[in-house]
C-alpha positions as a Python dict, from the first residue, in 0.01 Angstrom:
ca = {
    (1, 'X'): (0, 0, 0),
    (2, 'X'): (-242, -179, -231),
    (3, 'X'): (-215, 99, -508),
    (4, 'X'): (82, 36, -737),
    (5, 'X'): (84, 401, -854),
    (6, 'X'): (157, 482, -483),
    (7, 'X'): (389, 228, -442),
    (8, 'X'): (591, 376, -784),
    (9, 'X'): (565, 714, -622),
    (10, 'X'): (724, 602, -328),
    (11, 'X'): (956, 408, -481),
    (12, 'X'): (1098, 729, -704),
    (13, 'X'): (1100, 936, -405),
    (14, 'X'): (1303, 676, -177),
    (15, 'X'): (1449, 434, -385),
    (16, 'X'): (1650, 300, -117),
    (17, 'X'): (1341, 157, 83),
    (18, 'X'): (1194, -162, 1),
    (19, 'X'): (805, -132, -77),
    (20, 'X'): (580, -404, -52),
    (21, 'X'): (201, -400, -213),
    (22, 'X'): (-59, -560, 23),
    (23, 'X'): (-418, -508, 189),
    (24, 'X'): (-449, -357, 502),
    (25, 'X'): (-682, -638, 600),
    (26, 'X'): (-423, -902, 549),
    (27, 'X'): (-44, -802, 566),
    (28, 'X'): (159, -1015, 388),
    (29, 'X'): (397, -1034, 698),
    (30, 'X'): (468, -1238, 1026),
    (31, 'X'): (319, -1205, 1369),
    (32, 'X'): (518, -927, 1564),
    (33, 'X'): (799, -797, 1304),
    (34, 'X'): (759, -426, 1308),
    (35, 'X'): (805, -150, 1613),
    (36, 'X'): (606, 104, 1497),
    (37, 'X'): (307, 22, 1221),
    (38, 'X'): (153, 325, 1033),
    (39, 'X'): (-130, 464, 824),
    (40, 'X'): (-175, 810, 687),
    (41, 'X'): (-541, 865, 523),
    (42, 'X'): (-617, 541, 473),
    (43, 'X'): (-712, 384, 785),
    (44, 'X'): (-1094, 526, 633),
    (45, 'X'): (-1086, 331, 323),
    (46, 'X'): (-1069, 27, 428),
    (47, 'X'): (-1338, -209, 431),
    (48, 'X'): (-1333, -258, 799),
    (49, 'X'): (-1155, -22, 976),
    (50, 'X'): (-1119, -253, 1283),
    (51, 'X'): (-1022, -505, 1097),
    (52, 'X'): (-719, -346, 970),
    (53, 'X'): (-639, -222, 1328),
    (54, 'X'): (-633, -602, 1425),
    (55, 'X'): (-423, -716, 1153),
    (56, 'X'): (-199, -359, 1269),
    (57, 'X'): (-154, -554, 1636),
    (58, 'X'): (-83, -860, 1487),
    (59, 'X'): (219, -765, 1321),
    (60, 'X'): (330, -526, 1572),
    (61, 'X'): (557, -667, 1854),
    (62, 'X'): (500, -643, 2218),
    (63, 'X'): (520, -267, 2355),
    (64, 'X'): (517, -130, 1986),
    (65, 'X'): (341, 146, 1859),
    (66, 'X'): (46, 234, 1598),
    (67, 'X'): (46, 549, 1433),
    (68, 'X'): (-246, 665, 1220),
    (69, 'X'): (-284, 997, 1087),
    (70, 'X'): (-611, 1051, 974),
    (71, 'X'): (-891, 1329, 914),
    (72, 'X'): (-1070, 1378, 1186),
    (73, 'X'): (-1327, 1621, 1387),
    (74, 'X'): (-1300, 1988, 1424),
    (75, 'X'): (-1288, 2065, 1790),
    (76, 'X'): (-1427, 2439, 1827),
    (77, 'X'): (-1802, 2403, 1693),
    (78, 'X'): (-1813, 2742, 1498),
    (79, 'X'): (-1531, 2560, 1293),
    (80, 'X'): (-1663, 2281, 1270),
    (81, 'X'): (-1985, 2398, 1151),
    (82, 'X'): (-1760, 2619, 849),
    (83, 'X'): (-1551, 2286, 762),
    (84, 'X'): (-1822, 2043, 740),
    (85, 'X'): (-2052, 2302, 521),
    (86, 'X'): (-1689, 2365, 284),
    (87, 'X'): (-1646, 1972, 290),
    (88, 'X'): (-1978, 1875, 186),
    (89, 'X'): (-2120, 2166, 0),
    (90, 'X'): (-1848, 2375, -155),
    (91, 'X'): (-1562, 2126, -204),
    (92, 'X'): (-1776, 1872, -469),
    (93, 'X'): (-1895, 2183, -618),
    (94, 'X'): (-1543, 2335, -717),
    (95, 'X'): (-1438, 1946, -798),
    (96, 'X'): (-1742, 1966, -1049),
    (97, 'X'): (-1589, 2195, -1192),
    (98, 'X'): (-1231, 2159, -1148),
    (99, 'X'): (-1133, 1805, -1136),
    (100, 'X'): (-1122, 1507, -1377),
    (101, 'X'): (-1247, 1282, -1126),
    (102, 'X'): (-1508, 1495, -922),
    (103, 'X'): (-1612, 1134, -787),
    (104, 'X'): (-1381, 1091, -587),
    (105, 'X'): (-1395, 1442, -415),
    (106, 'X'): (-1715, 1324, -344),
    (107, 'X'): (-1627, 997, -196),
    (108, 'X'): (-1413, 1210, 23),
    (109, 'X'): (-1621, 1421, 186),
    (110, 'X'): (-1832, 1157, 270),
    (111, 'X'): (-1604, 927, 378),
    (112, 'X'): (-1428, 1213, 662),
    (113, 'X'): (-1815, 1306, 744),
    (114, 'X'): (-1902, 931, 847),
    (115, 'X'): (-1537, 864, 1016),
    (116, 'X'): (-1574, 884, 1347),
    (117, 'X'): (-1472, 1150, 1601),
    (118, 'X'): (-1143, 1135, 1807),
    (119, 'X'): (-1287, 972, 2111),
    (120, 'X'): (-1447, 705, 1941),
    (121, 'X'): (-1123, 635, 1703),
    (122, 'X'): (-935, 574, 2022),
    (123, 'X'): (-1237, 386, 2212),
    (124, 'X'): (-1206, 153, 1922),
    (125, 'X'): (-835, 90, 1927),
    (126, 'X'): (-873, 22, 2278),
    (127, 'X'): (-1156, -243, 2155),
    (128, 'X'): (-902, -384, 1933),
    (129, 'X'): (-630, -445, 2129),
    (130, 'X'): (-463, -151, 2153),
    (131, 'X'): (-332, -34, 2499),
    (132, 'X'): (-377, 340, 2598),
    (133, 'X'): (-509, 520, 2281),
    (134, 'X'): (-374, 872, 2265),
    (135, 'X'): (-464, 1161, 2000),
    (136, 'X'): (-297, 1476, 1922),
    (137, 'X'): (-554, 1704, 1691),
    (138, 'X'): (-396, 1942, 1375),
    (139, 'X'): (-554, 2227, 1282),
    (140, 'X'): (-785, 2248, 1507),
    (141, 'X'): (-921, 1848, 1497),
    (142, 'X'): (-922, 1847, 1080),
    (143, 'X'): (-693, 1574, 1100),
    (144, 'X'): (-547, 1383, 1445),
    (145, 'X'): (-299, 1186, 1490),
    (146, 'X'): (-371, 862, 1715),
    (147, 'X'): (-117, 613, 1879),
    (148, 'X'): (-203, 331, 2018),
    (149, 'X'): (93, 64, 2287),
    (150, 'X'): (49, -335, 2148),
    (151, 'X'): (27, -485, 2510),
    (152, 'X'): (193, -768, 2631),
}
């Protein structure tokens, strides 16, 4: 992670883990060292989303896996039609009102209304070197988890 607060969370919560600060865009880490690489919510706020999954593959060894859990789409279209009118209308309103940083509620909504859709998250892994793009959706598409195979 990039954000030392994170990076203190983590560390009080597993202090037997070593944690390492660094940009998605350029791991501080060899070529192939890790079996599985993950990102959960953050995979969006990166400067260049393919970017990062590049620099995932690089440090990935043959056969190993990406995991990102992200937000996502709503599948069913009545649903989706309630979530994106909560995200964008009703959730900066309450953070107006609720939040010391209403910003950044903002930011979010935003941010998980311009991220793309399932499909396209895994037609771009595929674009960036990742071999047979999978997604599993969680309640109901709101977030999805994709993997992605580093090929040989």
């Amino acid at each position: 992670d990039f954000s030392d607060g994170m990076l203190q969370q983590g560390r009080k919560a597993r202090p037997y883990l070593k944690f390492v600060k660094g940009d998605a865009l350029k791991l501080p880490f060899g070529d192939n060292e890790f079996d599985v690489t993950t990102i959960s919510f953050g995979l969006r706020n990166t400067k260049d989303y393919e970017a990062a999954l590049r620099e995932a593959l690089r440090v990935t060894k043959v056969g190993g896996r990406m995991v990102i859990v992200e937000f996502s789409t709503p599948t069913f279209p009545l649903f989706r039609k309630i979530y994106m009118n909560y995200l964008m209308r009703s959730l900066p309103k309450i953070a107006r009102k609720t939040s010391s940083n209403p910003v950044a509620y903002e930011y979010l909504a935003e941010s998980i209304r311009a991220w793309p859709d399932q499909g396209e998250l895994a037609r771009k892994m595929s674009a960036n070197g990742w071999k047979d793009p999978t997604w599993t959706n969680l309640t109901g598409g709101v977030v999805a988890v994709h993997t992605g195979i580093k090929p040989s």
